[in-house]
py3Dmol code that shows the C-alpha trace and the ligand (Angstrom):
import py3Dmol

protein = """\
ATOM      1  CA  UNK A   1     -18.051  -6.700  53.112  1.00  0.00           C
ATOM      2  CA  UNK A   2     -15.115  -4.326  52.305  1.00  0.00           C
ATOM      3  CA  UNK A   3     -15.045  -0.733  51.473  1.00  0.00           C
ATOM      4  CA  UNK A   4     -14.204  -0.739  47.961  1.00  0.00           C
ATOM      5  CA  UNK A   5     -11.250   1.934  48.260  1.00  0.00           C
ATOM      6  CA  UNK A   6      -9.639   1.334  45.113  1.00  0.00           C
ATOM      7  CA  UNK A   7     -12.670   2.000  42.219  1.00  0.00           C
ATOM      8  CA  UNK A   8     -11.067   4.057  39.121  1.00  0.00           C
ATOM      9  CA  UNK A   9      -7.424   2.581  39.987  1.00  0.00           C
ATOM     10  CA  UNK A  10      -5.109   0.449  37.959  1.00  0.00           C
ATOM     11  CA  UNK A  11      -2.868  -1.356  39.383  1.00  0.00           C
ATOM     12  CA  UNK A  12      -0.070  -3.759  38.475  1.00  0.00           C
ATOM     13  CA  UNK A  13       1.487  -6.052  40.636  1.00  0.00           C
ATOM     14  CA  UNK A  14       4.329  -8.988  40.346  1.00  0.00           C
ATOM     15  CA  UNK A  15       4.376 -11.997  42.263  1.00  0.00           C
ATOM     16  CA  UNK A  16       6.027 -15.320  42.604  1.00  0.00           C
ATOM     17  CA  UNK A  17       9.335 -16.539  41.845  1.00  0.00           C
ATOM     18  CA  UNK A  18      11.346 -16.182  38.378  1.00  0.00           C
ATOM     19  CA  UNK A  19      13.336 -18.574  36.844  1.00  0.00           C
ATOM     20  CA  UNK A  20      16.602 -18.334  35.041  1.00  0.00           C
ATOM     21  CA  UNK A  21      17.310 -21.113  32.928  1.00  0.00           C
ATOM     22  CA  UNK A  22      20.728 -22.495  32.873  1.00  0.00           C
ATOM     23  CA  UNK A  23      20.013 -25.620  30.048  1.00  0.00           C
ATOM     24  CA  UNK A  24      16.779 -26.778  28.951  1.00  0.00           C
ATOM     25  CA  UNK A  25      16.575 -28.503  31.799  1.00  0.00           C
ATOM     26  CA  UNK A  26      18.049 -26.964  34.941  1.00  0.00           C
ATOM     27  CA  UNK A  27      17.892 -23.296  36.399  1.00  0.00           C
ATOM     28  CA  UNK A  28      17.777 -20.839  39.433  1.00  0.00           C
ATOM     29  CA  UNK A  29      15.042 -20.109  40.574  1.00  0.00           C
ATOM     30  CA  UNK A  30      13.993 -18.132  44.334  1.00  0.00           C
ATOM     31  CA  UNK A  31      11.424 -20.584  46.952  1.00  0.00           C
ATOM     32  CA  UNK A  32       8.510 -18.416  46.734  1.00  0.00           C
ATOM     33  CA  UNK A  33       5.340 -19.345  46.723  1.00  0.00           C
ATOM     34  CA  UNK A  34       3.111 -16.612  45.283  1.00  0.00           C
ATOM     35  CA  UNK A  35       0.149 -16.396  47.909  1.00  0.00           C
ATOM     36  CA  UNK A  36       1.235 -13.072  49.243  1.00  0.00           C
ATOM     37  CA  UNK A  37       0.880 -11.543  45.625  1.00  0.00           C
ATOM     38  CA  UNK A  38      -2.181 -13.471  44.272  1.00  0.00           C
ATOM     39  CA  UNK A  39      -3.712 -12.097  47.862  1.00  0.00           C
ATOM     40  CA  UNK A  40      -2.742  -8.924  46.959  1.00  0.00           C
ATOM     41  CA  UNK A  41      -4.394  -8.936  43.707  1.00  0.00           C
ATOM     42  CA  UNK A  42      -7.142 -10.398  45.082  1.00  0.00           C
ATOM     43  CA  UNK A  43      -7.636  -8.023  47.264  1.00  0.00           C
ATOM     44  CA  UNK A  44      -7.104  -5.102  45.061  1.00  0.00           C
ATOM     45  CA  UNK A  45      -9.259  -6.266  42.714  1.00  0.00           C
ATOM     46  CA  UNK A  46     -11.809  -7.135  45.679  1.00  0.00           C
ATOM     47  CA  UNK A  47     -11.157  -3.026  46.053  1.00  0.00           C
ATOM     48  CA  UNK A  48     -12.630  -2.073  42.675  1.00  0.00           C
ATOM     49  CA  UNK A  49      -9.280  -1.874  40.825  1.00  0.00           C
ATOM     50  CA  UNK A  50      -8.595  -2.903  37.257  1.00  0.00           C
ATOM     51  CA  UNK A  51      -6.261  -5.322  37.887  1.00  0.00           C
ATOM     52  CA  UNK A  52      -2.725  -6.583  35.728  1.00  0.00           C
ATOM     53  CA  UNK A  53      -0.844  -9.219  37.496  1.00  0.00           C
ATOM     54  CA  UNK A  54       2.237 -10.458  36.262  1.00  0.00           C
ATOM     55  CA  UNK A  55       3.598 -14.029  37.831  1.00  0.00           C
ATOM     56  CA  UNK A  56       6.531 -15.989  37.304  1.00  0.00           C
ATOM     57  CA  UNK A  57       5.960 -19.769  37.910  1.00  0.00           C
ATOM     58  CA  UNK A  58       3.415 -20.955  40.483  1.00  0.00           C
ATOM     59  CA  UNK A  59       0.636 -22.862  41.191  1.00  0.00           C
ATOM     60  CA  UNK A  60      -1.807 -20.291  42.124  1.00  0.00           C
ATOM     61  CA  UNK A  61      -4.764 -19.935  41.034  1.00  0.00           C
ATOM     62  CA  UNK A  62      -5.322 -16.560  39.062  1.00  0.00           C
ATOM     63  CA  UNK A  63      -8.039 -14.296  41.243  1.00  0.00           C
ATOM     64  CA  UNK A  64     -11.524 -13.667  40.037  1.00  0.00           C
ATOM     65  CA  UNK A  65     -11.317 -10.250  37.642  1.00  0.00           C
ATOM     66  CA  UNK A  66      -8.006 -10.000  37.548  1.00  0.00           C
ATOM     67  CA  UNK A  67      -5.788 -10.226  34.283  1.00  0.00           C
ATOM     68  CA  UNK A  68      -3.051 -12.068  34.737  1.00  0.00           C
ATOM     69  CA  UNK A  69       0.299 -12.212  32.392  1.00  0.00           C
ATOM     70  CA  UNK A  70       2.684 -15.709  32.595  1.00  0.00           C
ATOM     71  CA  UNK A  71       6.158 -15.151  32.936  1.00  0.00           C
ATOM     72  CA  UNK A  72       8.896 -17.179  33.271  1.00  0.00           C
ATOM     73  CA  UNK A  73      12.584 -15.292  33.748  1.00  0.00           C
ATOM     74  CA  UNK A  74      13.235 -12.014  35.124  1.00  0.00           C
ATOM     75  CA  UNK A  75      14.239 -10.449  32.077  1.00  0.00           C
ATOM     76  CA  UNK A  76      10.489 -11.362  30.759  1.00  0.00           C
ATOM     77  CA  UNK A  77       8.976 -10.205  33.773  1.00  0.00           C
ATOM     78  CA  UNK A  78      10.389  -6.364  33.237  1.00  0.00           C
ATOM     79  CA  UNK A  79       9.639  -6.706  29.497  1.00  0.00           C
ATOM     80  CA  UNK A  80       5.288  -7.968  30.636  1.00  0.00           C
ATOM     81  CA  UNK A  81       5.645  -5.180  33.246  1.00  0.00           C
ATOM     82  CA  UNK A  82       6.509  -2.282  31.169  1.00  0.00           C
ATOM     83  CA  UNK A  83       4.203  -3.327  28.189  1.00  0.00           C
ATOM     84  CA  UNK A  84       1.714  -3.115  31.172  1.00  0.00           C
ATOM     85  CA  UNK A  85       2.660  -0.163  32.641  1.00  0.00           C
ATOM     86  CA  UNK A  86       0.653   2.875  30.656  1.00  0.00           C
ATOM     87  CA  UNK A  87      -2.201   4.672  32.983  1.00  0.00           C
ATOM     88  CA  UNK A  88      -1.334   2.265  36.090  1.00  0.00           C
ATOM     89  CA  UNK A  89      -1.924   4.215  39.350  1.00  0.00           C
ATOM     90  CA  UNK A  90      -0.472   1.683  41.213  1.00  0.00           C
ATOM     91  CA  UNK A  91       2.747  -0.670  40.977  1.00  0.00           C
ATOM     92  CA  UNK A  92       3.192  -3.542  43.785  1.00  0.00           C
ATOM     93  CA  UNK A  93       6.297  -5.442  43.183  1.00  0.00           C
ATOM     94  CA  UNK A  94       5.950  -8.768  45.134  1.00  0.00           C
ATOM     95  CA  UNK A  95       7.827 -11.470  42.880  1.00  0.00           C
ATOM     96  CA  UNK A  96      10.723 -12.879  44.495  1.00  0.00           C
ATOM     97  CA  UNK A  97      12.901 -11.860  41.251  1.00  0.00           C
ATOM     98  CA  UNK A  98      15.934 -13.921  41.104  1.00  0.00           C
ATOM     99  CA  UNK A  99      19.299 -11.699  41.261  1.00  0.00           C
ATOM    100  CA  UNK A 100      21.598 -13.193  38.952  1.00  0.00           C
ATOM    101  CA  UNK A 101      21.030 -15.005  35.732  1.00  0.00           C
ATOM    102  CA  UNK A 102      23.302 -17.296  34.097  1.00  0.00           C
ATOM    103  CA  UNK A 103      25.137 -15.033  31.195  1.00  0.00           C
ATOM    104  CA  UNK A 104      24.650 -17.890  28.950  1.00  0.00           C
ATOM    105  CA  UNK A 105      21.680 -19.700  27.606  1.00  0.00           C
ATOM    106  CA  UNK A 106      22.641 -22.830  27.024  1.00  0.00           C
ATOM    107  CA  UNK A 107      20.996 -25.092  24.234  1.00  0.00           C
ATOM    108  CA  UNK A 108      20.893 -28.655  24.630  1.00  0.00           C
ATOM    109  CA  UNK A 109      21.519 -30.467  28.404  1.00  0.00           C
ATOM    110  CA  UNK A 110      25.174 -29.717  29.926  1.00  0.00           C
ATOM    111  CA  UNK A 111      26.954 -33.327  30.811  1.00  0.00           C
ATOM    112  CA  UNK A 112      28.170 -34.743  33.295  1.00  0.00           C
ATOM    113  CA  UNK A 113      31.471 -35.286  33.721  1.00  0.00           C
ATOM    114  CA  UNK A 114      34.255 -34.859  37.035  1.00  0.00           C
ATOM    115  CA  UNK A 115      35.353 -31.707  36.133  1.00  0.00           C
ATOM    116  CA  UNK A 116      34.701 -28.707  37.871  1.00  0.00           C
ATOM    117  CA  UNK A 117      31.709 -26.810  36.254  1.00  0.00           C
ATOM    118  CA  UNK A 118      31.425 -22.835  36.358  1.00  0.00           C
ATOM    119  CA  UNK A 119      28.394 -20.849  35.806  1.00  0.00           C
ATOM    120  CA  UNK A 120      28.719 -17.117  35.116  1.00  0.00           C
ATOM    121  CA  UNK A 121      26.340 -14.988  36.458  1.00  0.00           C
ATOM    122  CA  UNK A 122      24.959 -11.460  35.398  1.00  0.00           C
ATOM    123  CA  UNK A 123      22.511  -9.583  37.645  1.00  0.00           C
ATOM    124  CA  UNK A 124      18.732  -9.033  36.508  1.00  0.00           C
ATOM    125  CA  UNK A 125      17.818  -5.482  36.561  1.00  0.00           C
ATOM    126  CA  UNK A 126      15.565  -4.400  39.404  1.00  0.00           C
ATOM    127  CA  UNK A 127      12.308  -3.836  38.245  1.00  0.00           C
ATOM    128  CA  UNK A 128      11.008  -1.928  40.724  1.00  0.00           C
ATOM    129  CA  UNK A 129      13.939   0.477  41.087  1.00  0.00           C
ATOM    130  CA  UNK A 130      13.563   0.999  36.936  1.00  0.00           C
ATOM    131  CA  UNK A 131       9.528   1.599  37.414  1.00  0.00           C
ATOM    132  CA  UNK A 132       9.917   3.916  40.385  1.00  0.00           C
ATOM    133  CA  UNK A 133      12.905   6.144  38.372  1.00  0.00           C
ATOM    134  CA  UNK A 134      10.487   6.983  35.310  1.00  0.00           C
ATOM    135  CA  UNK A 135       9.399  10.065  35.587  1.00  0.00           C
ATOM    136  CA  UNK A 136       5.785   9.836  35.761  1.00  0.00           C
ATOM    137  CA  UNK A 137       5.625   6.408  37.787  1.00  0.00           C
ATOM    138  CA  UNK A 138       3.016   5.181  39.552  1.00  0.00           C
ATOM    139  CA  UNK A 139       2.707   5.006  43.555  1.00  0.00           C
ATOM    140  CA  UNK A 140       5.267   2.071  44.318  1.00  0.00           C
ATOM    141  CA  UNK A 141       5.310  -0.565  46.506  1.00  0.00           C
ATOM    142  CA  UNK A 142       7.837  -2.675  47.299  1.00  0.00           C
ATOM    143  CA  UNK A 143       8.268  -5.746  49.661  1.00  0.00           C
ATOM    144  CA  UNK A 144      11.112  -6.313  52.263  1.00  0.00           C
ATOM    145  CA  UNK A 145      11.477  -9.793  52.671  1.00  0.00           C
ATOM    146  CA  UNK A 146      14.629 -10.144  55.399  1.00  0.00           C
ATOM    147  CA  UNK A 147      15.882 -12.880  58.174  1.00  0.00           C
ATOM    148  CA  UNK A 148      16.840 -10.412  60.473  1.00  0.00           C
ATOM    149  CA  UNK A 149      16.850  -6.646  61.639  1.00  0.00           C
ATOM    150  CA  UNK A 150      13.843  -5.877  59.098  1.00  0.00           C
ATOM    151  CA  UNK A 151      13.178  -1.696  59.961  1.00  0.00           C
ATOM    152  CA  UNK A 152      16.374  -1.066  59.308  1.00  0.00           C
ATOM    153  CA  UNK A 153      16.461  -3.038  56.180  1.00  0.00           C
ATOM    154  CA  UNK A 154      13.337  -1.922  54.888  1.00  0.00           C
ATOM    155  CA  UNK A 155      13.699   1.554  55.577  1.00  0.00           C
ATOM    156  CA  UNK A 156      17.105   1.400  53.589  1.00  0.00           C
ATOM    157  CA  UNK A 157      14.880  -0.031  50.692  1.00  0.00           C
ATOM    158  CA  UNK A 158      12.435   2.662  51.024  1.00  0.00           C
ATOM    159  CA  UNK A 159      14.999   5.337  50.579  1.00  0.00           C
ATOM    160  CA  UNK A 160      17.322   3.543  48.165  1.00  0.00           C
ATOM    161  CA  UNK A 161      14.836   2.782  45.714  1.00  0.00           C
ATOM    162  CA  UNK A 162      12.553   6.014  46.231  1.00  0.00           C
ATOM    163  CA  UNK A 163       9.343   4.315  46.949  1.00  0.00           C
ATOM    164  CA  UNK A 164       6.426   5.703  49.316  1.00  0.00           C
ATOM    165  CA  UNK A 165       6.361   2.319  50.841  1.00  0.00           C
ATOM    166  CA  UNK A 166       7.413  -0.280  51.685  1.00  0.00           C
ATOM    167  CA  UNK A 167       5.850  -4.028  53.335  1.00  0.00           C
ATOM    168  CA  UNK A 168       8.173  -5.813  55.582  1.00  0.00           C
ATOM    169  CA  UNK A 169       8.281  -9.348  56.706  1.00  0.00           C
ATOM    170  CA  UNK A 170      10.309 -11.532  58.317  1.00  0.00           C
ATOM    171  CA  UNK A 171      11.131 -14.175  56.147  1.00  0.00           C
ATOM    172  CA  UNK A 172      10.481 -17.383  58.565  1.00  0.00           C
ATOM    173  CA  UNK A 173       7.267 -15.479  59.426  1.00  0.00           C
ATOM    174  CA  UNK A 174       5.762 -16.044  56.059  1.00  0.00           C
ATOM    175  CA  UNK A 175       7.395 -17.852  53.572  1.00  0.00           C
ATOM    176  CA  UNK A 176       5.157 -20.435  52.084  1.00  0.00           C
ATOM    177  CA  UNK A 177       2.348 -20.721  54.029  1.00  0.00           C
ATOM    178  CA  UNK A 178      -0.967 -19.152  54.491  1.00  0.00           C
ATOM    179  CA  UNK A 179      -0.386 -16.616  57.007  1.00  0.00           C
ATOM    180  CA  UNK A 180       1.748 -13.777  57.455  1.00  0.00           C
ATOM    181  CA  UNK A 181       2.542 -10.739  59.732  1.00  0.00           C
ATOM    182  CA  UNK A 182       4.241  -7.504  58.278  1.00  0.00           C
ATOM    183  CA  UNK A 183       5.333  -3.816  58.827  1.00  0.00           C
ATOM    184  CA  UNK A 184       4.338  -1.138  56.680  1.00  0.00           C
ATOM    185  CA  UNK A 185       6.966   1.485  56.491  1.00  0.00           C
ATOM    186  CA  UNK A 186       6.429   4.753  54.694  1.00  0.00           C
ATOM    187  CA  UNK A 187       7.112   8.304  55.356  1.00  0.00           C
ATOM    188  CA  UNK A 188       5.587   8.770  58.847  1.00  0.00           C
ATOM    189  CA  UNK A 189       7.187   5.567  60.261  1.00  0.00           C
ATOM    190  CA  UNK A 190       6.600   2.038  60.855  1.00  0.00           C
ATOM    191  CA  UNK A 191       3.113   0.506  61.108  1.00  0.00           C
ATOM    192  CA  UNK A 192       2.638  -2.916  61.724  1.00  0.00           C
ATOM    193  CA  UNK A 193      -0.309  -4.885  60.545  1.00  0.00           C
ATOM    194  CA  UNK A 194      -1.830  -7.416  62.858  1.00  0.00           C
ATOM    195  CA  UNK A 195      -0.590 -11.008  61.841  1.00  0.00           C
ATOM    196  CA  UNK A 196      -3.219 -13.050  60.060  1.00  0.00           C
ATOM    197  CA  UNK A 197      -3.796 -15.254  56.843  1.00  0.00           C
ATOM    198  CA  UNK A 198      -2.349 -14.069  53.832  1.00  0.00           C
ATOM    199  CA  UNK A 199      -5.385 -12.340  52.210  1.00  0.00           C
ATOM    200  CA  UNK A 200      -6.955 -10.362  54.980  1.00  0.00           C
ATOM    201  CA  UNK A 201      -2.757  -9.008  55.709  1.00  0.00           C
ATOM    202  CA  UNK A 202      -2.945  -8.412  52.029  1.00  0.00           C
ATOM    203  CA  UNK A 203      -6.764  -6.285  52.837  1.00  0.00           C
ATOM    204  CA  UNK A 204      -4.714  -3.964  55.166  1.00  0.00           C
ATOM    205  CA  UNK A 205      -1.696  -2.980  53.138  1.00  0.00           C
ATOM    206  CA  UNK A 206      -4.940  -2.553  50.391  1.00  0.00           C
ATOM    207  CA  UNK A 207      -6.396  -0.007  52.990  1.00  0.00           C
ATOM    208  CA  UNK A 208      -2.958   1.718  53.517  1.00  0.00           C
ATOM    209  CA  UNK A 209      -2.236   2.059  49.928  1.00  0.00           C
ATOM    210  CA  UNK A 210      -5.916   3.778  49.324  1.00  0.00           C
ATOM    211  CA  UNK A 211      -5.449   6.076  52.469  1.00  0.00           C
ATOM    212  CA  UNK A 212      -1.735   6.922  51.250  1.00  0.00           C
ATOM    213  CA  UNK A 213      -3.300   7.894  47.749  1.00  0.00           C
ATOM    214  CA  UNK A 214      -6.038   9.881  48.978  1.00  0.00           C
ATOM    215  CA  UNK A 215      -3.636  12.129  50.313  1.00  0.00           C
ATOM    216  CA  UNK A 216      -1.114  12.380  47.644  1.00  0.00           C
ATOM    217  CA  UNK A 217      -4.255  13.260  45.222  1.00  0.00           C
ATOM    218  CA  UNK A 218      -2.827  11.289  42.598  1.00  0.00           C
ATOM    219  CA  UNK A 219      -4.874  11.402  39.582  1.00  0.00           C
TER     220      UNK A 219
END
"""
ligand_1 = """\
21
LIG
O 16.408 -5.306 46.894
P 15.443 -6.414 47.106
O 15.504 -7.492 46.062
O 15.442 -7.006 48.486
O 14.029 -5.677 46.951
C 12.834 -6.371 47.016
C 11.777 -5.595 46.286
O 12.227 -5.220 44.981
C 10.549 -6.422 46.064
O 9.448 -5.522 45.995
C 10.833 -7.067 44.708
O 9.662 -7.483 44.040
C 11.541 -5.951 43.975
N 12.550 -6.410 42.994
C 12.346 -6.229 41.629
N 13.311 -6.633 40.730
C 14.443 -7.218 41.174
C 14.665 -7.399 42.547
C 13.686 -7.003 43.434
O 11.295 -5.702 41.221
N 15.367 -7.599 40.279
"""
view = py3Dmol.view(width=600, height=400)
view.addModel(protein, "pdb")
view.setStyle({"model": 0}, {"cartoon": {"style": "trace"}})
view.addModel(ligand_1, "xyz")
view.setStyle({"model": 1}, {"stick": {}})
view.zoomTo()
view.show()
């Protein structure tokens, strides 16, 4: 059984895609799948934390213990995580937020015709960035998900965006399926995590966060 690191902790996480509707029918939406965050919040909760997860559209099943608020756009996924976000210790951003949104909703189904169709697009705030600017934030974690030259990337994320850490993995590692391998980067450097299934990867960054808080002396 595992140490449970995390008892008297709150934390909040995000996972899975969002969706930006462009009609009733249509949208833009990011391929993610979900299992990295629902193993996170298994595993946290697993840990002895009270645990809020927030999750665009999947198919996931919600974790034993764990509270879990449906979202469906980006824009609703900010608005579930700061109605969340009182006495959290913790805030693991894992959703695969979409970028842009379309500037308009549209009401009924667009036509078809042969003309050329433009969408406008407005960019979705960055949750994460906004949650680790308060002023009293929680410990943030973020997740670097990149095709290529992923230190450099997620260390520009970590710095950027003022988080203690950050997990990085390559995307055609572990997009979609059930196991994944992935680099912790915080303060001290890079620490990879040995590759595995989904929920014991999501065990270790668990393990990491707890040892990282013990010696901030958060709360
Ligand atoms: O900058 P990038 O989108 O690559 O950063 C990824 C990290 O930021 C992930 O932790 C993701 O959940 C979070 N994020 C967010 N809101 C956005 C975009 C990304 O919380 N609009």
């Amino acid at each position: 059984t595992q140490p449970k690191r995390l008892v008297g902790k709150r934390v909040l996480l995000t996972a899975g895609p969002t969706f930006e509707a462009i009609d009733p029918v249509r949208g833009i939406t990011n391929s993610s799948s979900g299992k990295m965050g629902f193993a996170l919040a298994r595993a946290c909760a697993e840990a002895g934390a009270e645990v809020t997860l927030v999750a665009g559209p999947t198919a996931q099943a919600t974790p034993q213990g764990v509270k879990r608020v449906d979202v469906i756009s980006a824009l609703q996924m900010r608005d579930a995580v700061f109605a969340n976000l009182a006495k959290q210790d913790v805030f693991i951003a894992v959703a695969a937020v979409a970028d842009y949104r379309p500037a308009k909703s549209v009401d009924h189904k667009i036509k078809k015709t042969n003309a050329k169709l433009t969408i406008e697009l407005v960019p979705n705030p960055d949750i994460l960035a906004e949650v680790a600017a308060k002023k009293h934030a929680p410990f943030c974690v973020g997740f670097a998900a990149e095709s290529r030259d992923l230190a450099r990337y997620a260390e520009t994320k970590r710095k950027a965006k003022k988080l203690p850490l950050v997990v990085g993995n390559l995307v055609q590692d572990g997009l979609g399926g059930d196991d994944n391998s992935v680099t912790l980067f915080d303060a001290r450097g890079a620490h990879p995590l040995p590759p595995g299934d989904k929920l014991d990867v999501a065990r270790g960054i668990v393990e990491h966060i707890a040892g990282m808080l013990k010696k901030t002396k958060r709360s």
